[in-house]
mmCIF file of the N, C-alpha and C atoms, coordinates in Angstrom:
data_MODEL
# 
_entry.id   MODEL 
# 
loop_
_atom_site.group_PDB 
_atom_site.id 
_atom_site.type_symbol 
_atom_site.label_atom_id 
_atom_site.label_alt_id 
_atom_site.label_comp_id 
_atom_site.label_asym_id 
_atom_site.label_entity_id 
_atom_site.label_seq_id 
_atom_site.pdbx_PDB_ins_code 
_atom_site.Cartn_x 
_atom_site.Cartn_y 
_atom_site.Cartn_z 
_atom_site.occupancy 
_atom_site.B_iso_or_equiv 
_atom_site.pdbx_formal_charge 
_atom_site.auth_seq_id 
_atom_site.auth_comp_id 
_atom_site.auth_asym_id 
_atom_site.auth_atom_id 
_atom_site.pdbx_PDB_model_num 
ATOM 1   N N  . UNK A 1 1  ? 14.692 -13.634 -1.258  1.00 0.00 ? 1  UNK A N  1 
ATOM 2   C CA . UNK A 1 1  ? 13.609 -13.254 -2.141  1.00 0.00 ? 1  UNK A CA 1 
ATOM 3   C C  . UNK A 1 1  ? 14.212 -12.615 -3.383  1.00 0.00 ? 1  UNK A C  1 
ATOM 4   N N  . UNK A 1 2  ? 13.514 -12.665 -4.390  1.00 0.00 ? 2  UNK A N  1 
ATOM 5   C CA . UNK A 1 2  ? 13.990 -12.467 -5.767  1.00 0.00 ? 2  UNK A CA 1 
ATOM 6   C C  . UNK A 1 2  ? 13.683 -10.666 -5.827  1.00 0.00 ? 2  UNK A C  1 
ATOM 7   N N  . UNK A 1 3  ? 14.888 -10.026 -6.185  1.00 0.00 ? 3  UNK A N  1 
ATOM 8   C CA . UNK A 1 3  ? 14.300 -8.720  -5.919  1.00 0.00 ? 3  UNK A CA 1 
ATOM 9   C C  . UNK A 1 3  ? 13.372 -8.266  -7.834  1.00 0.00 ? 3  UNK A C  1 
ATOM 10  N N  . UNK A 1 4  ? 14.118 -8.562  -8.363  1.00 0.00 ? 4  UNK A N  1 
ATOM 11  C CA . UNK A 1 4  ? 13.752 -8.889  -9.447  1.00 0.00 ? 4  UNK A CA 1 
ATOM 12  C C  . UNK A 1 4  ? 12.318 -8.830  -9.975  1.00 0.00 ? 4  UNK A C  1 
ATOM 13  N N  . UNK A 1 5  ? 11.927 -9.707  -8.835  1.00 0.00 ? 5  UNK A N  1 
ATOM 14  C CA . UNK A 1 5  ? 10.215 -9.725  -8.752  1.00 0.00 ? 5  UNK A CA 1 
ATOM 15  C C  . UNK A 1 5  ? 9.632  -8.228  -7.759  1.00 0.00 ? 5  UNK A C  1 
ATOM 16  N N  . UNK A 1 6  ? 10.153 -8.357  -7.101  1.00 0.00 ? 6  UNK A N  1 
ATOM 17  C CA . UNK A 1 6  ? 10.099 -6.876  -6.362  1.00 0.00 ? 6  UNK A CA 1 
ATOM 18  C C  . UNK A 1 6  ? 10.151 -5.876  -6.929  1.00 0.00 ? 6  UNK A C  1 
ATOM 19  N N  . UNK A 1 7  ? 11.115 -5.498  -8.227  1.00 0.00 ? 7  UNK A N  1 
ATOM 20  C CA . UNK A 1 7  ? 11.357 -4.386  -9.005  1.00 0.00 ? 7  UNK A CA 1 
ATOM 21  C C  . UNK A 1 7  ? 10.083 -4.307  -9.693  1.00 0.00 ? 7  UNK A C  1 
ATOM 22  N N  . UNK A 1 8  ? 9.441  -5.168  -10.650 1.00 0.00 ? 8  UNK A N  1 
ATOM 23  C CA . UNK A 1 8  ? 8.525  -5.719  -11.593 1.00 0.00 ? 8  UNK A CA 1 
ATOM 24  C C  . UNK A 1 8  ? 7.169  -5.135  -10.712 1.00 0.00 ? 8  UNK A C  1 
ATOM 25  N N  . UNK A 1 9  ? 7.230  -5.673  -9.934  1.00 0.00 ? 9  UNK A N  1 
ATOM 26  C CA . UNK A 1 9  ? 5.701  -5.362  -9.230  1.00 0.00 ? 9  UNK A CA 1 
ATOM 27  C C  . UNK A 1 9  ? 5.722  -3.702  -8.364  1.00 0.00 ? 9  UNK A C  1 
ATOM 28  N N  . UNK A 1 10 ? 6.900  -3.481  -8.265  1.00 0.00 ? 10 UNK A N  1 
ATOM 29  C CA . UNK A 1 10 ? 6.851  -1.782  -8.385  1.00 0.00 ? 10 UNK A CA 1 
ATOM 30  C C  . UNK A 1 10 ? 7.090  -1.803  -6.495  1.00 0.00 ? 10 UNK A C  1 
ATOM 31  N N  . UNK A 1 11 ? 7.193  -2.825  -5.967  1.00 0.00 ? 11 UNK A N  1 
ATOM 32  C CA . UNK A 1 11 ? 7.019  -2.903  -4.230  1.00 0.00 ? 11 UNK A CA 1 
ATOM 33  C C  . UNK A 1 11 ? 7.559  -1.793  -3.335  1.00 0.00 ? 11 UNK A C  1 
ATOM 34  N N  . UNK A 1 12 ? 8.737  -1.371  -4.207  1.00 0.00 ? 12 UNK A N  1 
ATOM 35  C CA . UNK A 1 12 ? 9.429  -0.475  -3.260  1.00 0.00 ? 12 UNK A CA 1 
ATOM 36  C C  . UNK A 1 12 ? 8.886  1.125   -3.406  1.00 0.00 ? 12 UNK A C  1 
ATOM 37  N N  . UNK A 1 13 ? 8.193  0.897   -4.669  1.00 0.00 ? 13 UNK A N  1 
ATOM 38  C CA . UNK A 1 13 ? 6.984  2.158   -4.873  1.00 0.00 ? 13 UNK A CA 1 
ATOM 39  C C  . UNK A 1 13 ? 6.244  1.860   -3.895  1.00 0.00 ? 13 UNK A C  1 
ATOM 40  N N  . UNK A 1 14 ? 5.406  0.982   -3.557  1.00 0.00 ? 14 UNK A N  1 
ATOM 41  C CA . UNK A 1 14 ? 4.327  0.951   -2.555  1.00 0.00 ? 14 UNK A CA 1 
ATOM 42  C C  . UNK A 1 14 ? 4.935  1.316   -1.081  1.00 0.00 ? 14 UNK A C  1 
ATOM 43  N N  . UNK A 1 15 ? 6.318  0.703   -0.992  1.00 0.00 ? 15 UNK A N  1 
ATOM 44  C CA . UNK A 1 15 ? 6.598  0.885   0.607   1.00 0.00 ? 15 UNK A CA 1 
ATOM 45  C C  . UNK A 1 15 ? 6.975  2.464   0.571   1.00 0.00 ? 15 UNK A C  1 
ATOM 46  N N  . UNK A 1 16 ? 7.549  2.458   -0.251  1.00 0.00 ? 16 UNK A N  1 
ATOM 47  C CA . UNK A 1 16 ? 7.506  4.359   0.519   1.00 0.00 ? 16 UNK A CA 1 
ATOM 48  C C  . UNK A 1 16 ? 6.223  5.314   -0.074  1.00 0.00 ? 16 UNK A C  1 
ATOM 49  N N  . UNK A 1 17 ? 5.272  4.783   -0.623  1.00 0.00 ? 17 UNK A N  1 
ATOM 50  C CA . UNK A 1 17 ? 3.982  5.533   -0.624  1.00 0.00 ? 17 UNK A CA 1 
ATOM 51  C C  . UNK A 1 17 ? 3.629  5.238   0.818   1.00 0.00 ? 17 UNK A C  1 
ATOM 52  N N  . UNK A 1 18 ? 3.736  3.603   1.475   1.00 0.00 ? 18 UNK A N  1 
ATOM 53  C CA . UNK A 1 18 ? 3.400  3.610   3.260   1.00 0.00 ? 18 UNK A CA 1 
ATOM 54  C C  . UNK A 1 18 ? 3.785  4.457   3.763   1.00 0.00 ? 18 UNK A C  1 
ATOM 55  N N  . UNK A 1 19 ? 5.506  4.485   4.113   1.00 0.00 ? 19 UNK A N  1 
ATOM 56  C CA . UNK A 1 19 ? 6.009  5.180   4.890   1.00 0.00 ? 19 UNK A CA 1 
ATOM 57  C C  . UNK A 1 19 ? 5.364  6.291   4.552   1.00 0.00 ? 19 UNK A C  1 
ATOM 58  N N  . UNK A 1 20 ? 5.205  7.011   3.436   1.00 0.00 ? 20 UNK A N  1 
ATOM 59  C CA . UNK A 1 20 ? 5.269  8.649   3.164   1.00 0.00 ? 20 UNK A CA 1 
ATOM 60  C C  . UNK A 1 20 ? 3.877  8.734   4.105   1.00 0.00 ? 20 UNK A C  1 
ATOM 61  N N  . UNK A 1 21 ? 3.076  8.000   4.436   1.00 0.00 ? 21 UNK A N  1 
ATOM 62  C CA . UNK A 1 21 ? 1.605  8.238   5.483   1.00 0.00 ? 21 UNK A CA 1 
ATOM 63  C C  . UNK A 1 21 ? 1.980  8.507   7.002   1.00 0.00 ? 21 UNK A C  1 
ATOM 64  N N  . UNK A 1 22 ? 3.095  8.101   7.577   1.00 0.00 ? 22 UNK A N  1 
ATOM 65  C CA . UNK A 1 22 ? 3.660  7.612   8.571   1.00 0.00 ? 22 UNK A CA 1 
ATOM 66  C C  . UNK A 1 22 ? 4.133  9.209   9.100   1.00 0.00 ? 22 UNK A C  1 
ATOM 67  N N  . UNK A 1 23 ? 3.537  9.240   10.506  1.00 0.00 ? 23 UNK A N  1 
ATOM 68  C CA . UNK A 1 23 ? 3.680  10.565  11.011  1.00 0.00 ? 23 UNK A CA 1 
ATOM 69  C C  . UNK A 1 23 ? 5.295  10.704  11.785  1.00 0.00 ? 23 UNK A C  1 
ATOM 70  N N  . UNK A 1 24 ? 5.563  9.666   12.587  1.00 0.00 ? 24 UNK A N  1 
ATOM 71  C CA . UNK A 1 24 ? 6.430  9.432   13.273  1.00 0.00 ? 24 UNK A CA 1 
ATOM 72  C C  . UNK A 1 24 ? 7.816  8.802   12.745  1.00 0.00 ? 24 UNK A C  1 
ATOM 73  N N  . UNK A 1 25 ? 8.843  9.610   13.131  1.00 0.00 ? 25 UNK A N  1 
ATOM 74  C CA . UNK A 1 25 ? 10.158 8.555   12.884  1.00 0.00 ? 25 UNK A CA 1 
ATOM 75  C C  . UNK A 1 25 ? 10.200 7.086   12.581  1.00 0.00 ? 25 UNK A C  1 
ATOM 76  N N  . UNK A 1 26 ? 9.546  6.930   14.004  1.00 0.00 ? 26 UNK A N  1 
ATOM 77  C CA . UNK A 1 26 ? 9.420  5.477   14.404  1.00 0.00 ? 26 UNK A CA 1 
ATOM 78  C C  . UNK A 1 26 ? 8.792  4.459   12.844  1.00 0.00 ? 26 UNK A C  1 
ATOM 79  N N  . UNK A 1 27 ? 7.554  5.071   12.608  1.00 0.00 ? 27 UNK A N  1 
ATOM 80  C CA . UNK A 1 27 ? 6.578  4.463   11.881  1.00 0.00 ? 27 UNK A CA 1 
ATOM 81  C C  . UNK A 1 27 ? 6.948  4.401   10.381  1.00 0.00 ? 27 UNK A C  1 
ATOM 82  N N  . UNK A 1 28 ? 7.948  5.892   9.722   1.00 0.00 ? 28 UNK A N  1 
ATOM 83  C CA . UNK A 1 28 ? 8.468  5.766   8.436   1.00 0.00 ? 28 UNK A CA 1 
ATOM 84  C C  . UNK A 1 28 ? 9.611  4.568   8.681   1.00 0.00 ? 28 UNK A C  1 
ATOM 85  N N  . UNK A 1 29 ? 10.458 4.059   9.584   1.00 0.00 ? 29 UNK A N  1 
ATOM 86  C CA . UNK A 1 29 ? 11.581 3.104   9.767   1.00 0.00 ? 29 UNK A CA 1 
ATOM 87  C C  . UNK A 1 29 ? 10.614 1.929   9.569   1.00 0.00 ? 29 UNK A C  1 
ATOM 88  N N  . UNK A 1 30 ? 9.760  1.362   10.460  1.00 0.00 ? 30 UNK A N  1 
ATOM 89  C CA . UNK A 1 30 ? 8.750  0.396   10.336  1.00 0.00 ? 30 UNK A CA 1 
ATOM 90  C C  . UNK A 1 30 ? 8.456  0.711   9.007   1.00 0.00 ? 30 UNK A C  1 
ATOM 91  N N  . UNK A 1 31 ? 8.098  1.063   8.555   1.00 0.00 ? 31 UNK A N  1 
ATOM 92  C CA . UNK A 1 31 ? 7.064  1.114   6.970   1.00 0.00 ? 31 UNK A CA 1 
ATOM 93  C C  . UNK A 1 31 ? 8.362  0.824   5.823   1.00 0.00 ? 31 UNK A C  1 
ATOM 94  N N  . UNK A 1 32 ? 9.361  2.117   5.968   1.00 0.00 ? 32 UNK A N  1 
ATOM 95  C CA . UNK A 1 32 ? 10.415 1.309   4.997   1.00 0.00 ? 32 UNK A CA 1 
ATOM 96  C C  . UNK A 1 32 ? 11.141 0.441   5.111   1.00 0.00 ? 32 UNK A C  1 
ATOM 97  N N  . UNK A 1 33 ? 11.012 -0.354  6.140   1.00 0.00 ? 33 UNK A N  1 
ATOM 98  C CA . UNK A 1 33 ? 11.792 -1.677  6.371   1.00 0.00 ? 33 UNK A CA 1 
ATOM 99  C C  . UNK A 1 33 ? 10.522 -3.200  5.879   1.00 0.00 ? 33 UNK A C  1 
ATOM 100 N N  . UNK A 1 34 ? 9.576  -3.198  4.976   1.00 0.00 ? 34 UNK A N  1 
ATOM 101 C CA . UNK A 1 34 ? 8.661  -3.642  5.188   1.00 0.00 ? 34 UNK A CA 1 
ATOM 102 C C  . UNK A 1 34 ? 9.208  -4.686  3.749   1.00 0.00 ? 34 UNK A C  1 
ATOM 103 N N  . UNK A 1 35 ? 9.171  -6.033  4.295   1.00 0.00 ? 35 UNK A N  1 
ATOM 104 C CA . UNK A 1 35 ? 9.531  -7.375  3.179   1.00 0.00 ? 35 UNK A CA 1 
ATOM 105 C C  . UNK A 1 35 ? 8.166  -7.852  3.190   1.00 0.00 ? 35 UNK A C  1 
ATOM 106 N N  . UNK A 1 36 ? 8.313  -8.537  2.494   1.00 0.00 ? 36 UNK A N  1 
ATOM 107 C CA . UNK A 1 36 ? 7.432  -9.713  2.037   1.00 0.00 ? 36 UNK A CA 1 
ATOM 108 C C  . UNK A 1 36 ? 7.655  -11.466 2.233   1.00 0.00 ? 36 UNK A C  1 
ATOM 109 N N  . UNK A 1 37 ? 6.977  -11.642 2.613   1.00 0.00 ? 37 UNK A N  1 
ATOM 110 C CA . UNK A 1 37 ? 6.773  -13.372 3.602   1.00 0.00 ? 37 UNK A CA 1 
ATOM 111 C C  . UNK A 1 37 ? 6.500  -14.128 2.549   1.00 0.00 ? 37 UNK A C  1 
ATOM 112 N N  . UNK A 1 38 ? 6.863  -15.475 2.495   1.00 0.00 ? 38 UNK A N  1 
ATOM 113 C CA . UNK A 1 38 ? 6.814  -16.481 1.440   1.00 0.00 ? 38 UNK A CA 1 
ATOM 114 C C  . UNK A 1 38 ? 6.469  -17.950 2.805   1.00 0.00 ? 38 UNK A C  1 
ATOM 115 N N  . UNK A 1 39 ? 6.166  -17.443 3.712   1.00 0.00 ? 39 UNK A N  1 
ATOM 116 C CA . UNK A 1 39 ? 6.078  -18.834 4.786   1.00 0.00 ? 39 UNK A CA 1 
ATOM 117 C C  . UNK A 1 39 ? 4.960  -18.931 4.848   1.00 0.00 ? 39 UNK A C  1 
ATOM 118 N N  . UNK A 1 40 ? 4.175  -19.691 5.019   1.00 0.00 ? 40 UNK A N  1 
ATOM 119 C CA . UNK A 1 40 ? 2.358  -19.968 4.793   1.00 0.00 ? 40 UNK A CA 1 
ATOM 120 C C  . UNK A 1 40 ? 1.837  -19.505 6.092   1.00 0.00 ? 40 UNK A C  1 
ATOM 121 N N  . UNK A 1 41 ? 2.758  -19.629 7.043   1.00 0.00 ? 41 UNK A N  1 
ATOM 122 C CA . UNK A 1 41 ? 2.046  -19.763 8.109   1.00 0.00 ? 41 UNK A CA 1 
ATOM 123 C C  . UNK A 1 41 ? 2.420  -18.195 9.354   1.00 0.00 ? 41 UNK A C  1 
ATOM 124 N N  . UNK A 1 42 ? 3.529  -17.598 8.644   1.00 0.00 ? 42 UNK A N  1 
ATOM 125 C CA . UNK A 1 42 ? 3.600  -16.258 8.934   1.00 0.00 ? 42 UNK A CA 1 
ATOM 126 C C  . UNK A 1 42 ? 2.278  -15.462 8.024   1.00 0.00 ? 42 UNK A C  1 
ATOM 127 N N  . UNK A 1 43 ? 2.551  -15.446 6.916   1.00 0.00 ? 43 UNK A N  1 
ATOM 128 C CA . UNK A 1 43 ? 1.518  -14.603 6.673   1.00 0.00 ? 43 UNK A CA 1 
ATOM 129 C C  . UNK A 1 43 ? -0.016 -14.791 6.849   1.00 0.00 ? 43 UNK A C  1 
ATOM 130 N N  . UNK A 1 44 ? -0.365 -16.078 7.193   1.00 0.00 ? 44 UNK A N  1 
ATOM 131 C CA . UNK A 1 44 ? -2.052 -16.188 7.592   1.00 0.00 ? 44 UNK A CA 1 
ATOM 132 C C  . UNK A 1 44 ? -1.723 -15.451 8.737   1.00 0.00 ? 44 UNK A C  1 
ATOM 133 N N  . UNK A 1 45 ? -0.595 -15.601 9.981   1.00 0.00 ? 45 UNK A N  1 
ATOM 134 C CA . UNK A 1 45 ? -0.950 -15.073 11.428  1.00 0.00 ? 45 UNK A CA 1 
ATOM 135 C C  . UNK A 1 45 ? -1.024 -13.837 10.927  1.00 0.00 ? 45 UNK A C  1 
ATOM 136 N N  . UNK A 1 46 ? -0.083 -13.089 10.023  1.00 0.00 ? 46 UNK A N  1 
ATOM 137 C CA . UNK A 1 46 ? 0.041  -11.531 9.426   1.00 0.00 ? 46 UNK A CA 1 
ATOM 138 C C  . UNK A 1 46 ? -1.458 -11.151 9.198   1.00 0.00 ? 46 UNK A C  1 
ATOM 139 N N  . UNK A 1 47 ? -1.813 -11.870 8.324   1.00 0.00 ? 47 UNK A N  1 
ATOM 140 C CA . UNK A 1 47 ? -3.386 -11.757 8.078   1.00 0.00 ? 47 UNK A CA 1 
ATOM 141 C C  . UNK A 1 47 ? -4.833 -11.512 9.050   1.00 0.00 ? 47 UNK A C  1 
ATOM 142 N N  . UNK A 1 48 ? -4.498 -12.721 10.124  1.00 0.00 ? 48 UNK A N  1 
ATOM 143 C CA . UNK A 1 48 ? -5.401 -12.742 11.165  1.00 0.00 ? 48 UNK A CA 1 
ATOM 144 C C  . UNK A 1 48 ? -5.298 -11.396 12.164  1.00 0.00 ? 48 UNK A C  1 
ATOM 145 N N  . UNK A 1 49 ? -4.263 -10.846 12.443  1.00 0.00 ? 49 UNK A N  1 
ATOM 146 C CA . UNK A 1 49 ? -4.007 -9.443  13.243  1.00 0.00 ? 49 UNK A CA 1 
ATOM 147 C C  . UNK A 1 49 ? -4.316 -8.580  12.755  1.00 0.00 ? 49 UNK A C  1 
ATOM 148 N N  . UNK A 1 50 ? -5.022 -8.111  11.403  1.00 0.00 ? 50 UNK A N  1 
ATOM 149 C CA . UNK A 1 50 ? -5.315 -7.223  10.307  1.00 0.00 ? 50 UNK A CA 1 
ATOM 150 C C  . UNK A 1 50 ? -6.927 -7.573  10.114  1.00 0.00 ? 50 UNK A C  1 
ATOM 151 N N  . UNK A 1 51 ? -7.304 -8.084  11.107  1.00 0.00 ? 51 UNK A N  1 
ATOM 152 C CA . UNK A 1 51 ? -9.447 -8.512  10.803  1.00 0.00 ? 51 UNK A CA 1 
ATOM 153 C C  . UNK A 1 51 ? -9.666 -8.161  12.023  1.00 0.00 ? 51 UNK A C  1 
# 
């Protein structure tokens, strides 16, 4: 993935505004480890677990 585009859209601002919500160890590691999917069919399933 192009980080490039990542910088631009500010992403790594958003992931640690997540994490910073995140009560647990566990959950700030999950939250700042958080990419972005470009596969059609990962992110609809991503999608469908989130309704």
């Amino acid at each position: 993935m192009n980080t490039n585009f990542l910088e631009k859209l500010e992403f790594y601002k958003i992931v640690e505004m997540v994490s910073n919500f995140c009560i647990t160890k566990q959950g700030k590691e999950l939250a700042s480890n958080l990419v972005p999917s470009n596969e059609k069919a990962k992110v609809e399933q991503l999608l469908q677990e989130t309704r």
